[in-house]
Backbone as a printed PyTorch tensor [residue, N CA C, xyz], in Angstrom:
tensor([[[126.7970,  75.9360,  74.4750],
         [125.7210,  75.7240,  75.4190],
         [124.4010,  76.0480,  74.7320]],

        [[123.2110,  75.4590,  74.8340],
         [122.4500,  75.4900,  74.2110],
         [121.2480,  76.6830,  74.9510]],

        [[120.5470,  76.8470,  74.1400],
         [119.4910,  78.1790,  74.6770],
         [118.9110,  77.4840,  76.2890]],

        [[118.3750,  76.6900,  75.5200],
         [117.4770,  75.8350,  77.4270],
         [118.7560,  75.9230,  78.4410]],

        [[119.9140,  75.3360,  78.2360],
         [121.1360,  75.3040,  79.1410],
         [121.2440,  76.9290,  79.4050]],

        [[121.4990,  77.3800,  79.1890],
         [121.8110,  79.2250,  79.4290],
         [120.3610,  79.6500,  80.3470]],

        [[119.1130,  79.4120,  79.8360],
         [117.8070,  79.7160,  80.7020],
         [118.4150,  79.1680,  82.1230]],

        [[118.1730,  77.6330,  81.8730],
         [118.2410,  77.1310,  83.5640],
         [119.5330,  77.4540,  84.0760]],

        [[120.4080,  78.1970,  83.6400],
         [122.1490,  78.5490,  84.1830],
         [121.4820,  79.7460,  85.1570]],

        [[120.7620,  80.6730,  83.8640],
         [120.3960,  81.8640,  84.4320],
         [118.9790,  82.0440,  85.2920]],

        [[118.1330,  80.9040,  85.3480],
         [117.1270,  81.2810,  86.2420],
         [116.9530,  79.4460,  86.9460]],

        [[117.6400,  79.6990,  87.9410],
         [118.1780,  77.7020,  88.3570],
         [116.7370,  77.0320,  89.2380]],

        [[115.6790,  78.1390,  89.0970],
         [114.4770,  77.6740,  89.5350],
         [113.3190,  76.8750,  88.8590]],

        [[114.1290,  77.6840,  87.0520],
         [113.5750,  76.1630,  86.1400],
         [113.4970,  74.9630,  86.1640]],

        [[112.5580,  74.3720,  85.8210],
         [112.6510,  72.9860,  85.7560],
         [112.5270,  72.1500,  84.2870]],

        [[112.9130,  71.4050,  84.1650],
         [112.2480,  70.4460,  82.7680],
         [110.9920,  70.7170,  82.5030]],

        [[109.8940,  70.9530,  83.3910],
         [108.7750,  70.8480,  82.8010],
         [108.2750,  72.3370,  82.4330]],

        [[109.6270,  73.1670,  82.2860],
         [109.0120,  74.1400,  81.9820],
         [109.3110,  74.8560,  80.4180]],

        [[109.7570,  73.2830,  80.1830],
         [110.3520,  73.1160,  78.6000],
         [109.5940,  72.2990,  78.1280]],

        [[109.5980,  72.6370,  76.8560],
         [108.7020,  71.4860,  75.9360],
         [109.7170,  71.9210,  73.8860]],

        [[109.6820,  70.7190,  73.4580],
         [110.1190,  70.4300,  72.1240],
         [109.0460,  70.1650,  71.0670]],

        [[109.2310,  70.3400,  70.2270],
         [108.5020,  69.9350,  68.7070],
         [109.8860,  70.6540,  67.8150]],

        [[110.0700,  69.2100,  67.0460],
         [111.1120,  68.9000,  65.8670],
         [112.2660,  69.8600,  66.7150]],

        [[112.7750,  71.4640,  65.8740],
         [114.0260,  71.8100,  66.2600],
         [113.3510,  73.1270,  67.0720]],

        [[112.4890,  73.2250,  67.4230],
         [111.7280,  74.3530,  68.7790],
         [111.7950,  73.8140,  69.4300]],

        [[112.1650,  74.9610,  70.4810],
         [112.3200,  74.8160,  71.6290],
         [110.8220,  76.1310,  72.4160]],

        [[110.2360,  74.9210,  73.5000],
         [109.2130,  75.4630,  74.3850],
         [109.0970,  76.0400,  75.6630]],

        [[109.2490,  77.4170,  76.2090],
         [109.5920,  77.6340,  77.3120],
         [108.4010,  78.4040,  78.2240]],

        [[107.6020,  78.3200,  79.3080],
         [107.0860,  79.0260,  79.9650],
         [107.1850,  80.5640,  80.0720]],

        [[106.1250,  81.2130,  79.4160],
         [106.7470,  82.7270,  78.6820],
         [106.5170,  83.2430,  80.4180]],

        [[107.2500,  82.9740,  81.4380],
         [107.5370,  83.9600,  82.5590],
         [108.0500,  85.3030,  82.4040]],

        [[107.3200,  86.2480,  82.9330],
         [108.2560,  87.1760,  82.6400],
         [109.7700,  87.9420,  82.1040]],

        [[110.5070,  87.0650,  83.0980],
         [111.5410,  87.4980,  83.5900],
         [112.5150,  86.6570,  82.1160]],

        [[111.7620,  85.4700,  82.0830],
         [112.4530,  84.7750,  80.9550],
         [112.0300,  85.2100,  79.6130]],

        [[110.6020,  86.1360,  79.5290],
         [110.6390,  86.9790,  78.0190],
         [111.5220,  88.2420,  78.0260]],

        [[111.6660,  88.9280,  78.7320],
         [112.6000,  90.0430,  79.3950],
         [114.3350,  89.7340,  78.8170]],

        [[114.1570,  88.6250,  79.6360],
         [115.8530,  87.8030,  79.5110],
         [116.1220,  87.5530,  77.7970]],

        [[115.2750,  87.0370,  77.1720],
         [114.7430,  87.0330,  75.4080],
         [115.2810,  88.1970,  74.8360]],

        [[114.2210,  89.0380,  74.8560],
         [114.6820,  90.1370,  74.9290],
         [115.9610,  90.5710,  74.5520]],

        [[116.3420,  90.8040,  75.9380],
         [117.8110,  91.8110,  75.5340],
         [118.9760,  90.9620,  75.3080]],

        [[118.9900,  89.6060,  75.4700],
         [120.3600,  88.8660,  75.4220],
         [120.5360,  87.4410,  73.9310]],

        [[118.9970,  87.7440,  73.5080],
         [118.8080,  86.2900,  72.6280],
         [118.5130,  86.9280,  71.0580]],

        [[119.6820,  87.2010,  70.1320],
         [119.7280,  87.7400,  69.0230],
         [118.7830,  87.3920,  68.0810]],

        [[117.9430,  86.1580,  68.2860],
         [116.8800,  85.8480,  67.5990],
         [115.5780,  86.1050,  67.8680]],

        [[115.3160,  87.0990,  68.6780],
         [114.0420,  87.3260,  69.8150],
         [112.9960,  87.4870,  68.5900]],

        [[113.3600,  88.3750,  67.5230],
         [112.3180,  88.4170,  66.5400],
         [111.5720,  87.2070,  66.3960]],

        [[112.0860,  85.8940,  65.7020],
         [111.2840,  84.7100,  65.6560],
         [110.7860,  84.6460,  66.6420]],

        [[110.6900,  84.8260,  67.7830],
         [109.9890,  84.0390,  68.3270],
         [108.5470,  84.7520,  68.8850]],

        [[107.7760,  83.4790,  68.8260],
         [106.2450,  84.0790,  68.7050],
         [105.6930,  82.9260,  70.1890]],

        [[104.6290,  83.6640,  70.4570],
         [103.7240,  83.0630,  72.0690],
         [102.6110,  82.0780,  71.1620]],

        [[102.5140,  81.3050,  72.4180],
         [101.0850,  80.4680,  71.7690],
         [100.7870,  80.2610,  73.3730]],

        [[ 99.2240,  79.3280,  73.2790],
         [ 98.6140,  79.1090,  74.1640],
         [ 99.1130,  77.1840,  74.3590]],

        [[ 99.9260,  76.9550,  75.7240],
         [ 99.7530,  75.2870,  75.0940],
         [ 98.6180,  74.9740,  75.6580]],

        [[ 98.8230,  73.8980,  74.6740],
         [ 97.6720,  72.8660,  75.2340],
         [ 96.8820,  72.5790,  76.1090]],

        [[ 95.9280,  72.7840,  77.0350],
         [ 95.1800,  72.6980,  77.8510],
         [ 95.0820,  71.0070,  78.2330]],

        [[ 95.8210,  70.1820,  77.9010],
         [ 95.0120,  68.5230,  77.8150],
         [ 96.4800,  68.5860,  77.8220]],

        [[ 97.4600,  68.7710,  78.0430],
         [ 98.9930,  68.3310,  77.8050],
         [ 99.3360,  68.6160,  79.5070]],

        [[ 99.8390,  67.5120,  79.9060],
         [ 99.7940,  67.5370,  81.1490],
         [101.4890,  67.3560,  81.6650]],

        [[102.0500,  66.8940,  80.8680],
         [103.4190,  66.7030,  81.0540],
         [104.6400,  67.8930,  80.8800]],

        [[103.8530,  69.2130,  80.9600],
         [104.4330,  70.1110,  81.5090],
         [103.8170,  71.3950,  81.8700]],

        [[104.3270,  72.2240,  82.2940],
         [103.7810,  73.1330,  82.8740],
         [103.5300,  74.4590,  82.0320]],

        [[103.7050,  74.3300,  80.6460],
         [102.9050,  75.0880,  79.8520],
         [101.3710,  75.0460,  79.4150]],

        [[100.7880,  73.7700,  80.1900],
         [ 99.3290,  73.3900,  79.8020],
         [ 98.4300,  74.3700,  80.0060]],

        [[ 97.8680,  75.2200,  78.7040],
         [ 97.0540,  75.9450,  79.1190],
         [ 97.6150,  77.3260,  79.3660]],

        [[ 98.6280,  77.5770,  79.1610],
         [ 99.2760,  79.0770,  79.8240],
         [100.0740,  79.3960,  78.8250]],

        [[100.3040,  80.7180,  78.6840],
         [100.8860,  81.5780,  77.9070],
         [102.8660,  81.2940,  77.8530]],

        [[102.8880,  80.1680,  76.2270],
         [104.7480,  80.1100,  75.8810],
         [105.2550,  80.5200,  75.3390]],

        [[106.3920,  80.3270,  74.3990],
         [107.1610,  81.0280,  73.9750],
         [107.4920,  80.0680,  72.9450]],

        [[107.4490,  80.0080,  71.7480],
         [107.7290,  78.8050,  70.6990],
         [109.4690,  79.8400,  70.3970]],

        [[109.9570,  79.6340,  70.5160],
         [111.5240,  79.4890,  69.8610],
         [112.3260,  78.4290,  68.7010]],

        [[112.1940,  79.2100,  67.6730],
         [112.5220,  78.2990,  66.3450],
         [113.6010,  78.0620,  66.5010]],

        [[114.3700,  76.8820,  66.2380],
         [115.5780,  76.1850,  65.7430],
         [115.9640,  76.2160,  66.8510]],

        [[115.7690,  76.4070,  68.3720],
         [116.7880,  76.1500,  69.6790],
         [116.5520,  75.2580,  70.3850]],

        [[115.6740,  74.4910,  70.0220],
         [115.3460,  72.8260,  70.3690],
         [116.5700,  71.7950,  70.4330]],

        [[115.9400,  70.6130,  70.2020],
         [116.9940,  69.5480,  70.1590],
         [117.3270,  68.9410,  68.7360]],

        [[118.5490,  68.9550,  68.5110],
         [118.8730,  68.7940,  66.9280],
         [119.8900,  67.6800,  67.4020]],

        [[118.2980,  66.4920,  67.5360],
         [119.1820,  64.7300,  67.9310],
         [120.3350,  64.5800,  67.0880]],

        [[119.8800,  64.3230,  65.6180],
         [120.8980,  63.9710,  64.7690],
         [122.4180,  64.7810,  64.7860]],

        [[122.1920,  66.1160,  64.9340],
         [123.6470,  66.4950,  64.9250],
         [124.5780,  66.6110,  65.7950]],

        [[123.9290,  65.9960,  67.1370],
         [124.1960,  66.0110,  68.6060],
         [124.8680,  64.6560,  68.7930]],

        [[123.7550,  63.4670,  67.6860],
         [124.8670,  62.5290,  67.6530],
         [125.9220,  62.1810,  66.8850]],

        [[125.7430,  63.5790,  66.0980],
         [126.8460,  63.6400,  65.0820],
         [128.4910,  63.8400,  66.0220]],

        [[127.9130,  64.9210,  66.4500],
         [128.9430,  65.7950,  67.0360],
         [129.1870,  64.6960,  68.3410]],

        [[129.0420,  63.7450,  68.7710],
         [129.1840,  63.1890,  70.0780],
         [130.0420,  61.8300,  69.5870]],

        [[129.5540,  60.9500,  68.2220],
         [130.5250,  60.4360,  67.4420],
         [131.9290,  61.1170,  66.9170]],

        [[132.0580,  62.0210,  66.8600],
         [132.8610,  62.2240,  66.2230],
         [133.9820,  63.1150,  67.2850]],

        [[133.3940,  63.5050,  68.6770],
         [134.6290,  63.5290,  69.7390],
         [134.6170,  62.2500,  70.0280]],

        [[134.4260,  61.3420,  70.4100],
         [134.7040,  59.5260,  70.9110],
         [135.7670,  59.9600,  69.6000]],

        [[135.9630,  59.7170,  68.5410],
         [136.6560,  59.4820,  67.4810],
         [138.3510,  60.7790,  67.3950]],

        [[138.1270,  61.5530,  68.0420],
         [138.8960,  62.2480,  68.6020],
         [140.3660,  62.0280,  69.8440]]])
C-alpha cells in the first residue's frame, strides 16, 4: 500500500486535492494531525521537508499553504506498470 493509500485509510476525510506529485514525491497538506501521523509511524520522516505551494496552483488545496514534500513516495508510473504487466502475466 502506498504512503498516500495509508494517509487516506487513516484520515478518510482526505481528498485528492490534498495531494500533489512532482516526479517520485509525493505532496500532502502539512495538517497537523497528518505531520504528527509522519512522525511517529513513517520511518522516513527525516527526509521530509515543508515548503510553501504555490499560491497560483489552483488544482489543489496546497495553494499557498504550508506542505509536506515527501521524497520517493509519489507515483513510480513505470514500475507500477511494470509490476501490473507482469501479474496479467501471472
Amino acid at each position: 500500500m502506498s504512503l498516500e493509500q495509508q494517509l487516506k485509510q487513516t484520515f478518510p476525510w482526505l481528498t485528492d486535492r490534498d495531494f500533489g506529485h512532482h516526479a517520485t514525491d509525493l505532496y500532502v497538506v502539512a495538517y497537523p494531525e497528518i505531520d504528527k501521523w509522519l512522525q511517529e509511524n513513517y520511518q522516513f520522516y527525516a527526509n521530509v521537508t515543508q515548503f510553501i505551494g504555490n499560491p497560483e496552483a489552483n488544482d489543489w488545496n496546497g495553494a499557498g499553504v504550508l506542505c509536506l514534500d515527501i521524497p520517493f513516495a509519489g507515483k513510480w508510473e513505470r514500475l507500477e506498470r511494470r509490476l501490473e504487466q507482469q501479474s496479467e502475466k501471472d
